[in-house]
N, C-alpha and C positions, 0 to 999 in steps of 0.2 A: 504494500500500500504506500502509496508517495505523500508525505510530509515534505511539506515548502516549507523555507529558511528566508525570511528575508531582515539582515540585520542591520541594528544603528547606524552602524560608519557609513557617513555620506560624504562623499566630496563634492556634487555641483548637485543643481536643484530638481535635474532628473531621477537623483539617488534620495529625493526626500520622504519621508515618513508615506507621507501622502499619496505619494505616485508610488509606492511600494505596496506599501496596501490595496491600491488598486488595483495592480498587476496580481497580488493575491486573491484576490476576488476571480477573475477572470482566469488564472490556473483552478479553481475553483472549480469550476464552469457555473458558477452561478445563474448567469443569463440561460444555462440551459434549464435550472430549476425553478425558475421562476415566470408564469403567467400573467399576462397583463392583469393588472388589478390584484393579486395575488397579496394579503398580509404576511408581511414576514417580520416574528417576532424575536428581536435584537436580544437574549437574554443575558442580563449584564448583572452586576454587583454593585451599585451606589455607592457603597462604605457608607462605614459609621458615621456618626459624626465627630470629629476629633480626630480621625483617620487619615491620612494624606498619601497612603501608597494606593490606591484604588487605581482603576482601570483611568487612564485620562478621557476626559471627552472629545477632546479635540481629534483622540484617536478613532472614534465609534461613530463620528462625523464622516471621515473617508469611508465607512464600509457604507451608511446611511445613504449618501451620494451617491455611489455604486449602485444600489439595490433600484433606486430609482432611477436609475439612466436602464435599468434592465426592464424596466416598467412594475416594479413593485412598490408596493405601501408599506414601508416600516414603521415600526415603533418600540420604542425601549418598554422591555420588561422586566420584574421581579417580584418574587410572593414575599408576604409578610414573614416575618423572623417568630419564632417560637418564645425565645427568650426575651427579656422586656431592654427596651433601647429604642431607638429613634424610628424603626422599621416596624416595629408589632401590628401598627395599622396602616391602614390606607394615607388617611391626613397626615400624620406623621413621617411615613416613607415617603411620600411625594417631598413633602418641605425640608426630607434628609437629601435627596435627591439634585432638590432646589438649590439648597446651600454648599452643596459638593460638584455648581456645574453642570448639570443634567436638567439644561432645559432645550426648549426648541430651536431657540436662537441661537444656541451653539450647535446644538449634534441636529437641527434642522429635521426633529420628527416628535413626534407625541411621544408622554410618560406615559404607560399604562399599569397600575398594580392588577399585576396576573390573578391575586383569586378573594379583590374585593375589599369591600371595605373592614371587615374584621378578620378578612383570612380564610373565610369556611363558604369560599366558589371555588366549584372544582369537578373533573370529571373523572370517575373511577373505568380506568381501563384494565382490564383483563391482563395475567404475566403469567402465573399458574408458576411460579418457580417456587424456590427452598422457602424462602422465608416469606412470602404475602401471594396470595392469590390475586389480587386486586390491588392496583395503588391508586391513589389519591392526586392528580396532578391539577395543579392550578388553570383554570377556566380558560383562559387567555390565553397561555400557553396551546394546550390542549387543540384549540383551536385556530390555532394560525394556521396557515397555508406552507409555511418553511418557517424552520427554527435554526435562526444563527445561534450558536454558543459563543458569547465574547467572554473568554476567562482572562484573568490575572493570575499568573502561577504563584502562589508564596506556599509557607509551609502554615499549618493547623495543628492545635493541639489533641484534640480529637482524631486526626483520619492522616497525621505526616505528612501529606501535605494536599495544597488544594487547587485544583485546575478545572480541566470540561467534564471528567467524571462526577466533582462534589457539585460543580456550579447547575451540571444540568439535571442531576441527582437528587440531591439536597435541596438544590436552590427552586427548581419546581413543582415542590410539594406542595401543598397548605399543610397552616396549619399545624392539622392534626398530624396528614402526614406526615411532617417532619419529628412529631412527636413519637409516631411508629417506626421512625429511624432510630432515632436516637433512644430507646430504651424496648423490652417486652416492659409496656407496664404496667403497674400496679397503681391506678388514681387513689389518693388519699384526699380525704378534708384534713387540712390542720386547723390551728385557731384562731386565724382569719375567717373562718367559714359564719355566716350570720344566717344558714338554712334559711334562705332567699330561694330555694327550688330553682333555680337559673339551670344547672345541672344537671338534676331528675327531667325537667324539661327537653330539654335536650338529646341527652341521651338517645341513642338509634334502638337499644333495644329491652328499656325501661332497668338498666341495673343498678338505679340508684334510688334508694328511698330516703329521708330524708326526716329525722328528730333533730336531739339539739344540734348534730353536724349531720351533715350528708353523709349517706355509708355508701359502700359500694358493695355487693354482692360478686366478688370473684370467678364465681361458677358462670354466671351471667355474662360481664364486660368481657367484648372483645377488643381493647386495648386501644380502641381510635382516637382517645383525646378530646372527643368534642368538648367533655367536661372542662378541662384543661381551658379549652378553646371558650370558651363561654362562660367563666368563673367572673365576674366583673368583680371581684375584691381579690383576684389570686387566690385563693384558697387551695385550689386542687394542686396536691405533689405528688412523684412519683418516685418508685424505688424503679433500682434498673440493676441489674446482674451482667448486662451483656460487654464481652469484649470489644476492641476498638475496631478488631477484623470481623466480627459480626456487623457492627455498624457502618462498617467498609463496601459488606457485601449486601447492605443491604440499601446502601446509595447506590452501587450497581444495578439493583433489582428496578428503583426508581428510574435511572438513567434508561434502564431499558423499557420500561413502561410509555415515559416521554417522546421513545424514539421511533415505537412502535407506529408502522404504519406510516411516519409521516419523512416528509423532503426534511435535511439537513446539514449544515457543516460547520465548521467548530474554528476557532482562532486561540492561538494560547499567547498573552503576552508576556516575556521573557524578560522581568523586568522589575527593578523593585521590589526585589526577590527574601523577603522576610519571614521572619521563623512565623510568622501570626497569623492566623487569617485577615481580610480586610472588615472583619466582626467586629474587630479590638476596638474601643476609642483612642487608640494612638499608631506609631508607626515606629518598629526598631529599626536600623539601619541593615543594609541588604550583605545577605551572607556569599553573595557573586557580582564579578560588574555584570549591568544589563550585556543581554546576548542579540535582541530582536524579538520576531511574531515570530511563532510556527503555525501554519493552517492544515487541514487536512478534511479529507471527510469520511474517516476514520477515526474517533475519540480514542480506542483502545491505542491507533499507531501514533497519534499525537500526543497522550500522555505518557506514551514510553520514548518517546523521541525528545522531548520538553525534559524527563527523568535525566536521559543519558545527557542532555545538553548542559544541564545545571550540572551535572557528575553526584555519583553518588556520596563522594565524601564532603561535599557541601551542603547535603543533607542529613548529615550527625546530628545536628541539634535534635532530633525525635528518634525515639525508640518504635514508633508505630512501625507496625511493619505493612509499609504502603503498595506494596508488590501487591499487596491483595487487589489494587484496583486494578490491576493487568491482569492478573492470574485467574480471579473469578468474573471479571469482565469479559475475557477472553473465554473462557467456558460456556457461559451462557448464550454467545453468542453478539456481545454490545460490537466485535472487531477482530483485528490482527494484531500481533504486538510486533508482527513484521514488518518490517516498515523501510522506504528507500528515502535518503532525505536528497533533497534537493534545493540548495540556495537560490537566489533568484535577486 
């Protein structure tokens, strides 16, 4: 499978950012996947707020421009965050968005949050694999016409590190889904809980009753979160047993869900390469000089390609063992980890 290289060093204005990215698009063959009229949804990462190594915008503008000289409609995407920060909802992700640069006037296309104003739009596509029968992906998502992946390579504490596997993985869940990645779990009320019924409400298959705290009924819940998702005091927590390579393979299982079925191609920027996700509210400084994009439209061969480009010994800082995202990526069927690169 061929991974494009196209790296920083410029010496005159035909080797700039801009017309490289271009020319990435069109090895690409984008113009072939794309229909007049066609929505193609930009899947990106905003960063936090406080964050400063995030994907740039001025970079997501050259793909934007591209898509529409091909005759497609884009627009930037991302679902709400699980954990509480600037992204949990819709109003809040947009105005994280806002203040980190992500607007029209720069990257020249609409913000969309992929699944809604609280997080819980979404459409359960069918996988039948090891660990979910069903995943949960975000609306918008779901429904585009082609899914660009725009990742920023750095490393995660969670998962070793983070590119087009976690971004299109992780990052297009709702929700709840991202709460059946990250734990089997077991919802608890603690003593924020004010038994408001928000929860028993909710609940898809009635396993929550509800005195002085909400209880759960174990035998009942099958672990989707909505509780989680719909607690408006926090209240619901969860215990979690599962490894980092369970939760590895089970943004694989996501990634393949998202990918099902639908037109694709994936970009990884090579670049402000940090031990942290773009989650953090700050930025460590980068553990490689920037290297460039690598594209492909293969994720399993562009994050083994992105791997080998950082080197593996620049990614000491985690003990995860991140292989799992090639390894059971590759089984399932998400690619290749074979891969030819080719600069450009």
């Amino acid at each position: 499978m061929k991974v494009y290289l196209a790296r920083f060093k410029a010496k005159s204005r035909d080797e700039n950012m801009h017309n490289k990215i271009s020319r990435l698009c069109d090895l690409l063959k984008l113009e072939e996947k794309i229909e007049e009229g066609d929505l193609v949804a930009l899947k990106v990462h905003f960063g936090e707020l406080g964050n400063t190594t995030f994907l740039r915008p001025v970079y997501v503008r050259a793909i934007v421009d591209r898509i529409r000289d091909y005759g497609g409609k884009p627009f930037l995407t991302d679902a709400n965050t699980l954990y509480r920060g600037m992204r949990s909802n819709a109003v809040d992700h947009l105005n994280c968005a806002i203040r980190n640069g992500f607007v029209p006037e720069v990257v020249g296309c609409p913000v969309i949050i992929a699944d809604g104003l609280r997080g819980n739009e979404r459409r359960e596509i069918e996988v039948n694999l090891k660990h979910f029968r069903k995943v949960r992906v975000a609306s918008a998502i779901a429904e585009s016409d082609l899914l660009i992946g725009l990742s920023h390579f750095k490393g995660h504490a969670m998962t070793g590190i983070g590119g087009t596997l976690k971004n299109i993985g992780m990052g297009s869940g709702d929700r709840a889904g991202k709460q059946q990645m990250h734990a089997n779990i077991k919802p608890y009320a603690n003593e924020k809980c004010i038994a408001c019924g928000i929860c028993a409400a909710n609940c898809p298959v009635h396993a929550i009753t509800v005195r002085e705290r909400a209880v759960v009924d174990y035998n009942i819940c099958i672990g989707c979160g909505e509780c989680i998702t719909a607690c408006p005091q926090r209240a619901m927590r969860t215990e979690s047993n599962q490894t980092n390579e369970t939760l590895i393979e089970k943004i694989d299982e996501y990634a393949y869900g998202v990918l099902k079925d639908k037109k694709y191609a994936f970009f990884n920027f090579l670049m402000d390469i940090t031990p942290h996700c773009d989650c953090v509210p700050w930025s460590d400084h980068s553990v490689v000089k920037d290297i460039g994009i690598a594209a492909s439209n293969d994720p399993i061969a562009l994050e083994k390609a992105s791997i080998d480009l950082v080197g593996e010994e620049n990614l000491k800082f985690t003990s995860v063992n991140y292989r799992v995202f090639i390894e059971y990526g590759e089984k399932i069927g998400l690619g290749t980890s074979k891969y030819e690169l080719i600069e450009c």
